[in-house]
mmCIF file of the N, C-alpha and C atoms, coordinates in Angstrom:
data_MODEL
# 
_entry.id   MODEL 
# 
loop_
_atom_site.group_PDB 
_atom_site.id 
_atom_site.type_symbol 
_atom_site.label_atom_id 
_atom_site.label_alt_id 
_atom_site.label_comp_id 
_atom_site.label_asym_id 
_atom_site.label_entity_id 
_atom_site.label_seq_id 
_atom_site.pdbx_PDB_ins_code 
_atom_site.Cartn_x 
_atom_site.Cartn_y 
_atom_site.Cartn_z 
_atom_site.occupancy 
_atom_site.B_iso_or_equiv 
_atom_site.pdbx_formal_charge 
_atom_site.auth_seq_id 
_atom_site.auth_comp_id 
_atom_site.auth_asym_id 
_atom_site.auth_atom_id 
_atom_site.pdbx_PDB_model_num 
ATOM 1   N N  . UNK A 1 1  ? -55.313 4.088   9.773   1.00 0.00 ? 1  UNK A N  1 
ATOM 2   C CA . UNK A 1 1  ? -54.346 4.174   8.699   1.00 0.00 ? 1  UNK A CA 1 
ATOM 3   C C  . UNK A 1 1  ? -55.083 4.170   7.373   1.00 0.00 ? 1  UNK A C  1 
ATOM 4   N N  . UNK A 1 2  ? -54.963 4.957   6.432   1.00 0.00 ? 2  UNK A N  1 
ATOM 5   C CA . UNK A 1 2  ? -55.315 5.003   5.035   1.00 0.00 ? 2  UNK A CA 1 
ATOM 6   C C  . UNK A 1 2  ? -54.925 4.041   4.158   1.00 0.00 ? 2  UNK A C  1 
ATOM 7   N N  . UNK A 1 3  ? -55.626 3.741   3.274   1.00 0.00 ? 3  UNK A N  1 
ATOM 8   C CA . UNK A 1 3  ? -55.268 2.832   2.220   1.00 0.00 ? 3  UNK A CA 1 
ATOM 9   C C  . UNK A 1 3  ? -54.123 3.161   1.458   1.00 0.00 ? 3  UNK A C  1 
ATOM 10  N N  . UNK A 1 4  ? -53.316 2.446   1.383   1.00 0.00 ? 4  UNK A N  1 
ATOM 11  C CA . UNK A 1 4  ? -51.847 2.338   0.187   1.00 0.00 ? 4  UNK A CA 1 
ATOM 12  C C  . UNK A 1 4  ? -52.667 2.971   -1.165  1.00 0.00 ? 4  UNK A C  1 
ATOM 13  N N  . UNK A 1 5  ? -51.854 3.997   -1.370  1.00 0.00 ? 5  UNK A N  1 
ATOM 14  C CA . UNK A 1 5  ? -51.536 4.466   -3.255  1.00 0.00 ? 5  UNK A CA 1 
ATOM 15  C C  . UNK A 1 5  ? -51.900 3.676   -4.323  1.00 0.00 ? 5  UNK A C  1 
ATOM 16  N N  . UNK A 1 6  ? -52.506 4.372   -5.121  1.00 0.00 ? 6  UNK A N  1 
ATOM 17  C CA . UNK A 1 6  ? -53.048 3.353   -6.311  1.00 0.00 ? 6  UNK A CA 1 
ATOM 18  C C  . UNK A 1 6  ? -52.033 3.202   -7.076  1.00 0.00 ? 6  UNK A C  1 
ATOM 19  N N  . UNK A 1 7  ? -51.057 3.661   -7.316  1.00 0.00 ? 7  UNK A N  1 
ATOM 20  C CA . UNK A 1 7  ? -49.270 3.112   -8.050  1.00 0.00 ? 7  UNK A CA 1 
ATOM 21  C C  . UNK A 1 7  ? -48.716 2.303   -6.459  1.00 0.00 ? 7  UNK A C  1 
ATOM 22  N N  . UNK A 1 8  ? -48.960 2.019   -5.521  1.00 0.00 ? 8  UNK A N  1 
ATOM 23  C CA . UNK A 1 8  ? -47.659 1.447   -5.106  1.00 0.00 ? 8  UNK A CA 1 
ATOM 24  C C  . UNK A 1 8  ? -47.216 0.154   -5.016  1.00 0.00 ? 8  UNK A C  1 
ATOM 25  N N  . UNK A 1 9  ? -47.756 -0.782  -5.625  1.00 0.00 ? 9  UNK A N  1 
ATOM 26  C CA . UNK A 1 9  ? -47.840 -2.189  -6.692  1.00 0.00 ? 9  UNK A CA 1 
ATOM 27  C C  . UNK A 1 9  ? -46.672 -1.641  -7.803  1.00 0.00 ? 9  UNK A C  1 
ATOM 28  N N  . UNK A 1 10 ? -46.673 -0.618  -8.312  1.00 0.00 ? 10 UNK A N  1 
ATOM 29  C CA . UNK A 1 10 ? -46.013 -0.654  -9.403  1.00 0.00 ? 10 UNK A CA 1 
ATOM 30  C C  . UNK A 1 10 ? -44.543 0.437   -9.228  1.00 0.00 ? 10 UNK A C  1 
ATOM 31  N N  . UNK A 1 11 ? -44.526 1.316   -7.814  1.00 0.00 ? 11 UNK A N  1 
ATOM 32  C CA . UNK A 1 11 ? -43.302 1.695   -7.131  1.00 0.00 ? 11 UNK A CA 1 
ATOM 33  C C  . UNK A 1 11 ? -42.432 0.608   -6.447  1.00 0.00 ? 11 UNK A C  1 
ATOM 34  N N  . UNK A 1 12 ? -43.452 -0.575  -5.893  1.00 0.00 ? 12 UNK A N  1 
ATOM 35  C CA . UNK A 1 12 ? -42.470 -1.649  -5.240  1.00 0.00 ? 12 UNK A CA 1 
ATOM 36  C C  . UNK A 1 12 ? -41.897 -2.597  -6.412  1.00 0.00 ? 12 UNK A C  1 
ATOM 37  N N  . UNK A 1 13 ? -42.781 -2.988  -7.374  1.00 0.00 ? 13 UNK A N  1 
ATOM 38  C CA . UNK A 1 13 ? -41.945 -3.451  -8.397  1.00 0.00 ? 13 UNK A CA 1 
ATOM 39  C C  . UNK A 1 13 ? -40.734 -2.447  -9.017  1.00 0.00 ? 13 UNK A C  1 
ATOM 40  N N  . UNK A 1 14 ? -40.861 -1.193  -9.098  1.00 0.00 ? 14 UNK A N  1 
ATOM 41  C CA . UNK A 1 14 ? -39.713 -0.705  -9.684  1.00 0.00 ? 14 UNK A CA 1 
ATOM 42  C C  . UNK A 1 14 ? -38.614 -0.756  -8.723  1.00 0.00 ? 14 UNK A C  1 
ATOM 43  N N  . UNK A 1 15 ? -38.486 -1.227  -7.717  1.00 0.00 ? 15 UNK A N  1 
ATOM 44  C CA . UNK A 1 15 ? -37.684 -1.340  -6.605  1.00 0.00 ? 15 UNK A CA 1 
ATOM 45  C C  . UNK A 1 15 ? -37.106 -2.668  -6.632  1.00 0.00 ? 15 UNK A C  1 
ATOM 46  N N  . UNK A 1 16 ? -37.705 -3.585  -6.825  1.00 0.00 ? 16 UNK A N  1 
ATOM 47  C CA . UNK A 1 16 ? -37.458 -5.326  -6.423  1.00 0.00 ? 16 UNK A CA 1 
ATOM 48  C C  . UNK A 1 16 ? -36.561 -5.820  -7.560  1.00 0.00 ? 16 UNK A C  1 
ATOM 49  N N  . UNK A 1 17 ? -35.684 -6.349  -7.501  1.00 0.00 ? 17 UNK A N  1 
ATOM 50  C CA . UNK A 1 17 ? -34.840 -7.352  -8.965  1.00 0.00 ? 17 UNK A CA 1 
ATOM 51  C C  . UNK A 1 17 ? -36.097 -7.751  -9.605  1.00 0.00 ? 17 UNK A C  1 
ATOM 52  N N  . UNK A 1 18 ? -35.992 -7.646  -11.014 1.00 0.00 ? 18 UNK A N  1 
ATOM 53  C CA . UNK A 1 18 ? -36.852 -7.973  -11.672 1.00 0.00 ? 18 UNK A CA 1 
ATOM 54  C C  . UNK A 1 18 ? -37.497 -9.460  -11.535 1.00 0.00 ? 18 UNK A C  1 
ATOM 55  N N  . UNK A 1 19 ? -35.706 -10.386 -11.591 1.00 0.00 ? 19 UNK A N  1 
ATOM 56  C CA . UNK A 1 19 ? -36.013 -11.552 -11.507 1.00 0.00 ? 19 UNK A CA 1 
ATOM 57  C C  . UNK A 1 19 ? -36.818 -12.561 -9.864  1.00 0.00 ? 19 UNK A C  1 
ATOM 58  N N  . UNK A 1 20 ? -36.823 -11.423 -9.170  1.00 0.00 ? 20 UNK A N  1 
ATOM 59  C CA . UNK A 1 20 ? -37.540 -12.171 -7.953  1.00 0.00 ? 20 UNK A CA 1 
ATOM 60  C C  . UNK A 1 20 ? -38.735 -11.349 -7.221  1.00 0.00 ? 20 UNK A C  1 
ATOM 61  N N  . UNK A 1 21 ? -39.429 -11.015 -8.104  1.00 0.00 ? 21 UNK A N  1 
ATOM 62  C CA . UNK A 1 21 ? -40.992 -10.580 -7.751  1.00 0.00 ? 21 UNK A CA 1 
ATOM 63  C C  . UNK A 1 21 ? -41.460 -11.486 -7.383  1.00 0.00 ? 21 UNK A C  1 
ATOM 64  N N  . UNK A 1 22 ? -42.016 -12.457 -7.877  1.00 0.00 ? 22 UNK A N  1 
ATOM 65  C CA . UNK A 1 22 ? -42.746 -13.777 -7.285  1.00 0.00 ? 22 UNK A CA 1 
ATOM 66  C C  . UNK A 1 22 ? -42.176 -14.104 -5.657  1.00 0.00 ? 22 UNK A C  1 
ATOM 67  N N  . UNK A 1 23 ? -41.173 -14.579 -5.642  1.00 0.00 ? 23 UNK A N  1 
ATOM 68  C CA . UNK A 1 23 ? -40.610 -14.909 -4.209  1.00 0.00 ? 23 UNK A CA 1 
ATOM 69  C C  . UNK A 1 23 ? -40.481 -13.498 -3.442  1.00 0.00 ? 23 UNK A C  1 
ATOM 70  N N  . UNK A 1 24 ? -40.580 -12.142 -3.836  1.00 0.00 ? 24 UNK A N  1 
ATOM 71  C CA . UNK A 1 24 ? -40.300 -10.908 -2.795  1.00 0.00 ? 24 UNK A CA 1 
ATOM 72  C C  . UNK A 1 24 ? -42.048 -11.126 -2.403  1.00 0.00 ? 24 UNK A C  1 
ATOM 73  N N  . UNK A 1 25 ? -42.840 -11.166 -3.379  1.00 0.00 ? 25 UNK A N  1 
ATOM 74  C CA . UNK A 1 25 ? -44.467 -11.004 -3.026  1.00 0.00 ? 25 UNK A CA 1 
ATOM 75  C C  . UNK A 1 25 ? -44.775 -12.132 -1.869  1.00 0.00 ? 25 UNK A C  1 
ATOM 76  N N  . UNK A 1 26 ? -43.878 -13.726 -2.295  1.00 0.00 ? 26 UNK A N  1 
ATOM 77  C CA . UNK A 1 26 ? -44.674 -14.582 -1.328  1.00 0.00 ? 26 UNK A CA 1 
ATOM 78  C C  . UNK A 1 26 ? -43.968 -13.854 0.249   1.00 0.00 ? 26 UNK A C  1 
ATOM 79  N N  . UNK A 1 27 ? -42.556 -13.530 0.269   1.00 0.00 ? 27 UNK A N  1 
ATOM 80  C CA . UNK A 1 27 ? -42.161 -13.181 1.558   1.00 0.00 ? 27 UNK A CA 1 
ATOM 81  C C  . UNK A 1 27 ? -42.457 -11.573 2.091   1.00 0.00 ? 27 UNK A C  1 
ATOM 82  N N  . UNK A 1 28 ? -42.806 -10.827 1.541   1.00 0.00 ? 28 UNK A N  1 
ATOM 83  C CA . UNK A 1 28 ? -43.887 -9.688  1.797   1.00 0.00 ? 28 UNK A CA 1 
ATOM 84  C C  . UNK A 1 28 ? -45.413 -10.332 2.463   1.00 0.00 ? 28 UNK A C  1 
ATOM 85  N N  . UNK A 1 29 ? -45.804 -11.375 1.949   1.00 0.00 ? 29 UNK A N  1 
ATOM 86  C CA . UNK A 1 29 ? -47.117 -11.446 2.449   1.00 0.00 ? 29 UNK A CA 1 
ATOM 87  C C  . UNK A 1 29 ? -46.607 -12.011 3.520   1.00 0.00 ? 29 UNK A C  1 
ATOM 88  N N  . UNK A 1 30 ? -46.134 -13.142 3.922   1.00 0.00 ? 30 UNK A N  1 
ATOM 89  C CA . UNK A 1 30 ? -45.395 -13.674 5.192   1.00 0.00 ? 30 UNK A CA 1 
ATOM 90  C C  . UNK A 1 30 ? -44.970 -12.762 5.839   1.00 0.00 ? 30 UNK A C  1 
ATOM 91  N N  . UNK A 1 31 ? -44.457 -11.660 5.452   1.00 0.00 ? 31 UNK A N  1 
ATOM 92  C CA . UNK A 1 31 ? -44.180 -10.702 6.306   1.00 0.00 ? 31 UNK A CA 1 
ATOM 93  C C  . UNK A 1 31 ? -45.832 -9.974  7.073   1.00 0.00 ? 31 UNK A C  1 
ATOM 94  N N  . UNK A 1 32 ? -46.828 -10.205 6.352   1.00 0.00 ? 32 UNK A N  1 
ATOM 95  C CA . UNK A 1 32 ? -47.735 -9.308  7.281   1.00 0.00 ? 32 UNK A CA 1 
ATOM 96  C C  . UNK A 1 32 ? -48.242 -10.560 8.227   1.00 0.00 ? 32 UNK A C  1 
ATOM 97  N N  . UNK A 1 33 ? -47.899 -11.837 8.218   1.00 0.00 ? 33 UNK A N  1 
ATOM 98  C CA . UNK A 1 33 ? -48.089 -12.257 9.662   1.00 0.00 ? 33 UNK A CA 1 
ATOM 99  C C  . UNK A 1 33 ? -47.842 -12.099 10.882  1.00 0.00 ? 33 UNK A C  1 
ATOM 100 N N  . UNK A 1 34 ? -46.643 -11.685 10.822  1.00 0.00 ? 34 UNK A N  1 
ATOM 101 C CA . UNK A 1 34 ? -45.676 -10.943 12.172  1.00 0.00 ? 34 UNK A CA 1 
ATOM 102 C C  . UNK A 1 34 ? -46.959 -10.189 12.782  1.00 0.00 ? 34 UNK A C  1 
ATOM 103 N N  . UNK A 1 35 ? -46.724 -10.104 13.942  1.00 0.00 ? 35 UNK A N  1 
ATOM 104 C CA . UNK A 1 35 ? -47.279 -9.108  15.385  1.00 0.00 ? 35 UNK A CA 1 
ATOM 105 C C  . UNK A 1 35 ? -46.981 -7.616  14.813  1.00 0.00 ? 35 UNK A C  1 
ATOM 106 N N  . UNK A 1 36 ? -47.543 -7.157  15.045  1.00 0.00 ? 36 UNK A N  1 
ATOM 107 C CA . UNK A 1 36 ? -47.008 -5.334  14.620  1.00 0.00 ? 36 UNK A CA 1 
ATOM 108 C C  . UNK A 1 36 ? -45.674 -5.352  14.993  1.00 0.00 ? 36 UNK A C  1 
ATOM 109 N N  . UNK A 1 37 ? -44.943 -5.575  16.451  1.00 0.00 ? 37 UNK A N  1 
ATOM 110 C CA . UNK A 1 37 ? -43.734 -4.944  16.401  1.00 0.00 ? 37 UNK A CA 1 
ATOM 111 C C  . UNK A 1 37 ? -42.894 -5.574  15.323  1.00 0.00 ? 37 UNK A C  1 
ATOM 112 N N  . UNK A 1 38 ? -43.187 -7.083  14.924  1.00 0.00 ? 38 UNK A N  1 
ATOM 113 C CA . UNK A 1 38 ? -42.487 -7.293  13.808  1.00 0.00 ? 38 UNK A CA 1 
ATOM 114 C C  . UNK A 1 38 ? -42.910 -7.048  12.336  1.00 0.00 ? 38 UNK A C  1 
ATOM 115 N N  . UNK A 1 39 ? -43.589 -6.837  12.054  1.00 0.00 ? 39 UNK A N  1 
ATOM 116 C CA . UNK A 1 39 ? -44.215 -5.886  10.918  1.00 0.00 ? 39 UNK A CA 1 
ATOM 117 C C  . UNK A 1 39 ? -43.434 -4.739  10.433  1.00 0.00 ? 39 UNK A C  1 
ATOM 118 N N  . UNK A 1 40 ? -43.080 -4.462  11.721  1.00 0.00 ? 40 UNK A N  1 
ATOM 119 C CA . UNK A 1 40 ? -42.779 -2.695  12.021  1.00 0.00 ? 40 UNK A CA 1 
ATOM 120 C C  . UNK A 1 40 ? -41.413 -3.162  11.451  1.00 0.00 ? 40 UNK A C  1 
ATOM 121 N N  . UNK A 1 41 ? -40.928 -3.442  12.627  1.00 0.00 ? 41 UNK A N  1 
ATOM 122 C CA . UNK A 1 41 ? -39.227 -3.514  12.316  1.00 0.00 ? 41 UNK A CA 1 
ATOM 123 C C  . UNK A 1 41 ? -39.277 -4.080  10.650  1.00 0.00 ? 41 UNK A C  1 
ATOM 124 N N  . UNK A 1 42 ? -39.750 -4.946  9.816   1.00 0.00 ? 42 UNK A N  1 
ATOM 125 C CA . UNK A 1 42 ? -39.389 -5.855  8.638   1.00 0.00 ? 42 UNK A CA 1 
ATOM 126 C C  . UNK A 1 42 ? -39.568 -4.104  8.176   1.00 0.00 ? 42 UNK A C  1 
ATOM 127 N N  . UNK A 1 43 ? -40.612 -3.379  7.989   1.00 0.00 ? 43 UNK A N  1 
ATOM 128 C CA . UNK A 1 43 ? -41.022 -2.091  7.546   1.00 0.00 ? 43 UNK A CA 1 
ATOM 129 C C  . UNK A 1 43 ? -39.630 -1.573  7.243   1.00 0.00 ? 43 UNK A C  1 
ATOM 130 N N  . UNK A 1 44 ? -38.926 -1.538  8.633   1.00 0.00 ? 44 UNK A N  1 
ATOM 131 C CA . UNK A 1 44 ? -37.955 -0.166  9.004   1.00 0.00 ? 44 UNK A CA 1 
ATOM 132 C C  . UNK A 1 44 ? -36.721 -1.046  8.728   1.00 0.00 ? 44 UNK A C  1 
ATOM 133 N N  . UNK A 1 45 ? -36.418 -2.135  8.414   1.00 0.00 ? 45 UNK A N  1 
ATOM 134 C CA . UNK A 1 45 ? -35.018 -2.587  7.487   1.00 0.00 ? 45 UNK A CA 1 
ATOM 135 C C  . UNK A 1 45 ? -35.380 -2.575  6.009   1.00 0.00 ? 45 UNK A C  1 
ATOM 136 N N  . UNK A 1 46 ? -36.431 -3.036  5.775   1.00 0.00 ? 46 UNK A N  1 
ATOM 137 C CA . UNK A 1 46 ? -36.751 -2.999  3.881   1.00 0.00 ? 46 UNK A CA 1 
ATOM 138 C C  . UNK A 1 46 ? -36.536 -1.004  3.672   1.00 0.00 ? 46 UNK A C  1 
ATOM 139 N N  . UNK A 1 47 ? -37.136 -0.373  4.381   1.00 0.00 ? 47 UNK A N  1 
ATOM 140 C CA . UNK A 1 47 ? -37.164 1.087   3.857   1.00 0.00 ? 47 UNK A CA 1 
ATOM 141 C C  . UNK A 1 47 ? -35.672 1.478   4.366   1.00 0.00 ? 47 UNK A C  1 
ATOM 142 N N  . UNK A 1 48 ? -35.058 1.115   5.169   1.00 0.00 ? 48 UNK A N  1 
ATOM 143 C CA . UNK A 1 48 ? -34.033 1.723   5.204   1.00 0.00 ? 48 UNK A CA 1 
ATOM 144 C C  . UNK A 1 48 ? -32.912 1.422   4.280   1.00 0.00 ? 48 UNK A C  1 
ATOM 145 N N  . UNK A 1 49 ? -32.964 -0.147  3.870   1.00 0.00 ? 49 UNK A N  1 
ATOM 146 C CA . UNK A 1 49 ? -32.377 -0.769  2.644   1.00 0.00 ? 49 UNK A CA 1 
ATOM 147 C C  . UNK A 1 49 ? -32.840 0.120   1.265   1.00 0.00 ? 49 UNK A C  1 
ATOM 148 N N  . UNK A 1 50 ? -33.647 0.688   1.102   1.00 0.00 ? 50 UNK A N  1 
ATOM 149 C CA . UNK A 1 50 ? -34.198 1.311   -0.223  1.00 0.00 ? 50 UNK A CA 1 
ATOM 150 C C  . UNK A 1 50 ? -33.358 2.628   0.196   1.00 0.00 ? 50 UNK A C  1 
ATOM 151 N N  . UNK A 1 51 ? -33.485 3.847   0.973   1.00 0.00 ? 51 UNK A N  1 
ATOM 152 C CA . UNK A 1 51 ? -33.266 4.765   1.135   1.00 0.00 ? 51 UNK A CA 1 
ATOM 153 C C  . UNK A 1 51 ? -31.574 4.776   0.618   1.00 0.00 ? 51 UNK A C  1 
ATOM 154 N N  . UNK A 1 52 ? -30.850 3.402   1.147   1.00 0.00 ? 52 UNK A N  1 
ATOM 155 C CA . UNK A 1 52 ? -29.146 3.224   1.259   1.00 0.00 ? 52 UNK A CA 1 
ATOM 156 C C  . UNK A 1 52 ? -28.914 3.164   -0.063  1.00 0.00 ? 52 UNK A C  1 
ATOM 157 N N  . UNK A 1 53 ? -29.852 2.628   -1.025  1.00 0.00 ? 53 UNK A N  1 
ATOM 158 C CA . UNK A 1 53 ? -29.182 2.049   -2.142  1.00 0.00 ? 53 UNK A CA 1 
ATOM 159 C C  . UNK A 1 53 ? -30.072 2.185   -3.408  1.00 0.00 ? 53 UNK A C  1 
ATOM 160 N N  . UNK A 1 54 ? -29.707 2.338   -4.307  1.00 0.00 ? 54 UNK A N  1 
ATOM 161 C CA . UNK A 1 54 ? -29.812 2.673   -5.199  1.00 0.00 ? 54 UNK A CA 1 
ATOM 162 C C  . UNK A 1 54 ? -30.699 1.456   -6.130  1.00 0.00 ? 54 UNK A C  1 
ATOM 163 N N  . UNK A 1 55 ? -30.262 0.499   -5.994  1.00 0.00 ? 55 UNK A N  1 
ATOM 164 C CA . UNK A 1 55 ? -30.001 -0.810  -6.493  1.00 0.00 ? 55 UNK A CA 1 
ATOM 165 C C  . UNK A 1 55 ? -31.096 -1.725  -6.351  1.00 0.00 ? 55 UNK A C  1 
ATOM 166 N N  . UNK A 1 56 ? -31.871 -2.360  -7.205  1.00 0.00 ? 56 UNK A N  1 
ATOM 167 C CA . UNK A 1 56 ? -32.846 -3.272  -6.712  1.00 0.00 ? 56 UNK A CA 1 
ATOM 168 C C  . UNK A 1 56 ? -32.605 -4.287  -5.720  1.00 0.00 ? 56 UNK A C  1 
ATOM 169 N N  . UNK A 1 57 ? -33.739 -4.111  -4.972  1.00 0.00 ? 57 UNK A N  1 
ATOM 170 C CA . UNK A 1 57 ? -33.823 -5.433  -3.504  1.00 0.00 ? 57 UNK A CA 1 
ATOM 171 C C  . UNK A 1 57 ? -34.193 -6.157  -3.952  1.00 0.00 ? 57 UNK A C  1 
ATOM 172 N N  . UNK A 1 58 ? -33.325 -7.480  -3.599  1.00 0.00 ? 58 UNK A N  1 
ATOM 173 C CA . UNK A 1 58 ? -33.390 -8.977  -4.256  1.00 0.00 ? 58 UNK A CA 1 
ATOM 174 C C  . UNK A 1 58 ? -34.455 -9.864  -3.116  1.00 0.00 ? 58 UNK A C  1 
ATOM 175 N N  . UNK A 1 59 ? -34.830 -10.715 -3.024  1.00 0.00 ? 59 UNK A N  1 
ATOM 176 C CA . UNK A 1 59 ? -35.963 -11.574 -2.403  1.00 0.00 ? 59 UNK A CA 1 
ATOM 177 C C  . UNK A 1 59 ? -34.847 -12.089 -1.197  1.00 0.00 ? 59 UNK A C  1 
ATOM 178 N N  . UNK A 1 60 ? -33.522 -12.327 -1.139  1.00 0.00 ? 60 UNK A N  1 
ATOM 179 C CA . UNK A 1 60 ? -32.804 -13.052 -0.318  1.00 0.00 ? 60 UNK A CA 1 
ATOM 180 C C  . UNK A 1 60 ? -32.934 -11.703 0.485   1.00 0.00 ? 60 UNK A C  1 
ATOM 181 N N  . UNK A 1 61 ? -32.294 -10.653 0.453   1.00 0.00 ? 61 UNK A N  1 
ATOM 182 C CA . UNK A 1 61 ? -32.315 -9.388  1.501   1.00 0.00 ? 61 UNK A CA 1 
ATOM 183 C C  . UNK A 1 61 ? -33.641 -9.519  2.115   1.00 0.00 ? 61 UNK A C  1 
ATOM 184 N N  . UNK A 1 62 ? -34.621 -9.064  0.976   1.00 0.00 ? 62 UNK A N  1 
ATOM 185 C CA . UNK A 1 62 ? -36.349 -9.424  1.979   1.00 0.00 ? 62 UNK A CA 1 
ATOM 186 C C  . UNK A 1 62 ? -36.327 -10.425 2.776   1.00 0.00 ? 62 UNK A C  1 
ATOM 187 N N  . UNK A 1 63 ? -36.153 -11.549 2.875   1.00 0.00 ? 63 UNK A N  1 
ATOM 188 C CA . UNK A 1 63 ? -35.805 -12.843 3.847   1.00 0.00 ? 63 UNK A CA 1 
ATOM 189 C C  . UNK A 1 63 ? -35.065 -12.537 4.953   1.00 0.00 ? 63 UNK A C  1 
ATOM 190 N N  . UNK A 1 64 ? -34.309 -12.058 4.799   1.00 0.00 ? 64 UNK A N  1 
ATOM 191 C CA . UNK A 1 64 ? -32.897 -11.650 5.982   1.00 0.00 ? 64 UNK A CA 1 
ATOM 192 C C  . UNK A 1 64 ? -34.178 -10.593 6.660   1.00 0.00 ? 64 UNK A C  1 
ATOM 193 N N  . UNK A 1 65 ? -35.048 -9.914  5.940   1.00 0.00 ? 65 UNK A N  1 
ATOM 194 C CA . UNK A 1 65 ? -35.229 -8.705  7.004   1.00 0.00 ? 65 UNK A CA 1 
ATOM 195 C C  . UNK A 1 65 ? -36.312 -9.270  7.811   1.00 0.00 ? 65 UNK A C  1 
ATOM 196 N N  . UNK A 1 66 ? -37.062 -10.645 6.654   1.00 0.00 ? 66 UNK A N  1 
ATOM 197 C CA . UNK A 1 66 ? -37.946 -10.941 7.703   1.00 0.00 ? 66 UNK A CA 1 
ATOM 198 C C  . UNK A 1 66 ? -37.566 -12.164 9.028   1.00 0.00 ? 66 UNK A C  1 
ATOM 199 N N  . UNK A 1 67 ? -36.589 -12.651 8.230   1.00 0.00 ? 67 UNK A N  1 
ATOM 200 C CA . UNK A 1 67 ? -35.946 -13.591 9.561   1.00 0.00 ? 67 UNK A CA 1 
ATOM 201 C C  . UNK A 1 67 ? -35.496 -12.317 11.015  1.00 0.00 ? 67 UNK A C  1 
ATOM 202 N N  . UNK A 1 68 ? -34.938 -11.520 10.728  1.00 0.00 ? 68 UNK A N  1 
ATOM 203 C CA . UNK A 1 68 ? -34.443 -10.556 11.755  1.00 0.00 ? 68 UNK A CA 1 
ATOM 204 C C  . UNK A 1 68 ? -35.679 -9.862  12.383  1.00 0.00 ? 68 UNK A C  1 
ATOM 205 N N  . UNK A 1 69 ? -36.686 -9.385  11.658  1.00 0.00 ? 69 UNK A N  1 
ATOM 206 C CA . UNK A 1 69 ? -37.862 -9.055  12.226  1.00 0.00 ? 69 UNK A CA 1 
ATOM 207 C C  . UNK A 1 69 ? -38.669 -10.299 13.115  1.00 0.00 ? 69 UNK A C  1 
ATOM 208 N N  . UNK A 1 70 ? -38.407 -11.330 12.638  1.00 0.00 ? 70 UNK A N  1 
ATOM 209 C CA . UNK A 1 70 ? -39.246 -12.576 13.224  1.00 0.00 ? 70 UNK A CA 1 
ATOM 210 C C  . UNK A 1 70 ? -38.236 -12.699 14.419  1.00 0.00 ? 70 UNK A C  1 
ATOM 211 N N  . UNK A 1 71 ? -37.022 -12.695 14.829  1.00 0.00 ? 71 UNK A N  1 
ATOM 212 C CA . UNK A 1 71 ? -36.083 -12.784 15.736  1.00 0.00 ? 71 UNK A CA 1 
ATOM 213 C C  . UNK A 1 71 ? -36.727 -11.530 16.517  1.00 0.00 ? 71 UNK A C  1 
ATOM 214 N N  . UNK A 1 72 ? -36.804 -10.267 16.397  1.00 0.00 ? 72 UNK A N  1 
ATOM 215 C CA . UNK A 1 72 ? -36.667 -9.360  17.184  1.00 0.00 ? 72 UNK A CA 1 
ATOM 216 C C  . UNK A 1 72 ? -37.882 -9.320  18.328  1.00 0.00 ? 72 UNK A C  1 
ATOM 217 N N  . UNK A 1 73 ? -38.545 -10.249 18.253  1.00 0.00 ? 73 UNK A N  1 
ATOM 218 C CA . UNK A 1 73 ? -39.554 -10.051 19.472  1.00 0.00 ? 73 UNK A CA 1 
ATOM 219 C C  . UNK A 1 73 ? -39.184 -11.620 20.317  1.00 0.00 ? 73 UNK A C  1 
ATOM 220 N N  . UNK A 1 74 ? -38.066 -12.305 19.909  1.00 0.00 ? 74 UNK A N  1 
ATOM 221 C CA . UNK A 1 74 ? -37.734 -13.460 20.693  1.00 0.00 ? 74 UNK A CA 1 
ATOM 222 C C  . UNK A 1 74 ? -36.854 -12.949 22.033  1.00 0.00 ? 74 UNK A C  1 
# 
């Protein structure tokens, strides 16, 4: 796999509520603990949440996707 984009630090901030960068970053990094399949899945609810909506993703949605990703290999 190739290295991430030298803007995409600054595409995911234009995405995130302004007011919860700090808490989306700590639960993004918690998110790369997961096993790949949960990696994957947190991947494929955060991008599918972006694709639906228009609207900045708040740090509570990121949570939900990683609690559901952390569920999905139980």
């Amino acid at each position: 796999m190739g290295e991430l984009p030298d803007d995409f630090a600054d595409n995911l901030a234009r995405i995130l509520d302004p007011d919860d960068h700090e808490a989306a970053a700590e639960i993004i990094e918690a998110a790369t603990m997961l096993d790949d399949v949960g990696l994957r899945r947190f991947l494929q609810l955060f991008a599918a949440r972006v694709r639906c909506s228009d609207g900045p993703v708040t740090a509570e949605e990121i949570r939900a996707f990683l609690q559901q990703a952390a569920r999905a290999r139980r």
